[in-house]
N, C-alpha and C positions, 0 to 999 in steps of 0.2 A: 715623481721624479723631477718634475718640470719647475712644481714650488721649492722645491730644493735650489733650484740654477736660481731661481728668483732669490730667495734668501736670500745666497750667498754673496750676489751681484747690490742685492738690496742692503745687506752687512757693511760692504765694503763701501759702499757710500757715503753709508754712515759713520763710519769711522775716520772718515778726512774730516766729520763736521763734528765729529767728537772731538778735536782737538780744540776748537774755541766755544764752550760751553758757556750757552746762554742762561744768567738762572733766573730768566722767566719759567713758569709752565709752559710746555710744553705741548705742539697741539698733539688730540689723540687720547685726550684723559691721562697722562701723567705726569707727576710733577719734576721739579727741573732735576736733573741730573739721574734722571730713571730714564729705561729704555721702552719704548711701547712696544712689547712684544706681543704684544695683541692684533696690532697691524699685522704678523706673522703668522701667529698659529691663536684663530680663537679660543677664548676663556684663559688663555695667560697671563693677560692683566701683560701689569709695568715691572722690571725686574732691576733693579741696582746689585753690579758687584762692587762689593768694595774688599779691602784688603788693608786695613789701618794702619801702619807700624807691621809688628810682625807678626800679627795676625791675633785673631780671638780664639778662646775656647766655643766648643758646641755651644755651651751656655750661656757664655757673655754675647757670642754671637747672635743666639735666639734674642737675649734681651736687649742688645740692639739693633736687630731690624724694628722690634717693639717700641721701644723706649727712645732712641734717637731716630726711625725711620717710621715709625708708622706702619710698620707691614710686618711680616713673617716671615721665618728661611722659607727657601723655596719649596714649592710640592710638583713635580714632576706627573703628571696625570694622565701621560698616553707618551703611545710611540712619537708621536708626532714633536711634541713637549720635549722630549729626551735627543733626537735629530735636529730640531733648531737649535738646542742648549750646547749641544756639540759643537756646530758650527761656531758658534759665539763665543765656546771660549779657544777653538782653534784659534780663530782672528784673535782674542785674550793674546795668549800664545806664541803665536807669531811677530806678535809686537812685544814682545820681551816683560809681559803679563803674566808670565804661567805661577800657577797657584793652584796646590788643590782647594777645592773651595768647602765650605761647609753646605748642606742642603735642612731642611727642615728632619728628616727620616730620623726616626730614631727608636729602640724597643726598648727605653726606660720604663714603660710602665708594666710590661709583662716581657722577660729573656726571651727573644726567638721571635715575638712577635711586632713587625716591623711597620709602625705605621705613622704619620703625618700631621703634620702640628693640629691638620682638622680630624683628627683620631683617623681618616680611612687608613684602610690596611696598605701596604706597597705594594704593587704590582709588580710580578716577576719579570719583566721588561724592563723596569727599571735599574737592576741591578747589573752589573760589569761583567758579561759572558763570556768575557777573557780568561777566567780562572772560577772553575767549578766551586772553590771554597768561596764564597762571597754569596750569603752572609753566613758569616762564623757563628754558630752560639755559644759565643762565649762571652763571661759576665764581664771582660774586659772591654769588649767593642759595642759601645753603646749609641753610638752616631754615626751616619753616613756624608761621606765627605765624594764629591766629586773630582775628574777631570779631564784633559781634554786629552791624555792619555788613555784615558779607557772609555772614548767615546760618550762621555757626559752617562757613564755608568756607574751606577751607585757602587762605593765601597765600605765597609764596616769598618771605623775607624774610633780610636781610641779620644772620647769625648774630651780630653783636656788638651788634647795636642790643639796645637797654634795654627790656623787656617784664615784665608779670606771667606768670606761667605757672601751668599747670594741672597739679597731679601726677594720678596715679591709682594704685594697687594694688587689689588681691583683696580682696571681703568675705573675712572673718573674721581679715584682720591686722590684728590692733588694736594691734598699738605703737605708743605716742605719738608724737605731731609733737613738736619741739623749736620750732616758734614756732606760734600758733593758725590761720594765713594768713585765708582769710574763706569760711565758710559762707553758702549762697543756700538 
């Protein structure tokens, strides 16, 4: 409960220094305009949200965290993972950010079966226990989309709709983004 206070004291700090964005790299292992969420919750690597215009497909979004960022939608990989993600995009949120966001999840490759750009499967902790129907099986919803209404709980959303999404990669890849997206 305690790295919780800490977070979120540590969030809000950071987001008065988010407003003049240095595009040096950053210390911490990420490159400029990504968030070291790894100083927060180990094995989360750097995360960038962005939100382009009015938003990407599931698709176009996967292929750019790829192809303009270097990384991959995000993978949510514990409780832990899913209560930072939360906080980060309440403060999103609060500053007149809100967006459902895209996540990497998605059961393109088998109906029903709901797993992560590195194939593992999704863990039932990560989905939005606000409403028992989540995930649908249905051939319609084929992407999980976030947000800070449902506690950074994954929801089955229909792959073409328009969303911001969240890349992620590995501390210490510091290659540049090809656009700044938005640091929290």
């Amino acid at each position: 409960m305690m790295w919780r206070l800490v977070a979120v004291l540590l969030a809000f700090s950071g987001l008065a220094c988010a407003q003049n964005v240095d595009p040096k790299p950053e210390s911490g292992g990420c490159p400029a305009h990504w968030f070291n969420a790894e100083s927060f919750v180990k094995g989360m690597g750097c995360i960038l949200f962005d939100h382009t215009g009015s938003g990407l497909s599931w698709i176009d979004a996967a292929a750019a965290c790829q192809n303009a960022h270097g990384g991959r939608l995000l993978k949510i990989a514990s409780v832990q993972e899913r209560e930072f993600l939360a906080i980060e995009l309440a403060i999103l949120e609060a500053n007149g950010e809100y967006n459902p966001w895209w996540t990497g999840a998605s059961d393109f490759a088998h109906e029903g079966v709901w797993t992560w750009p590195d194939l593992s499967v999704v863990g039932d902790f990560a989905w939005d226990s606000s409403s028992s129907t989540f995930p649908r099986n249905d051939t319609r919803y084929n992407a999980a989309s976030t947000a800070a209404s449902s506690s950074a709980g994954l929801r089955d959303d229909l792959y073409t709709g328009r969303k911001g999404y969240i890349c992620q990669k590995e501390s210490g890849q510091t290659g540049q983004s090809n656009s700044p997206g938005k640091r929290v």
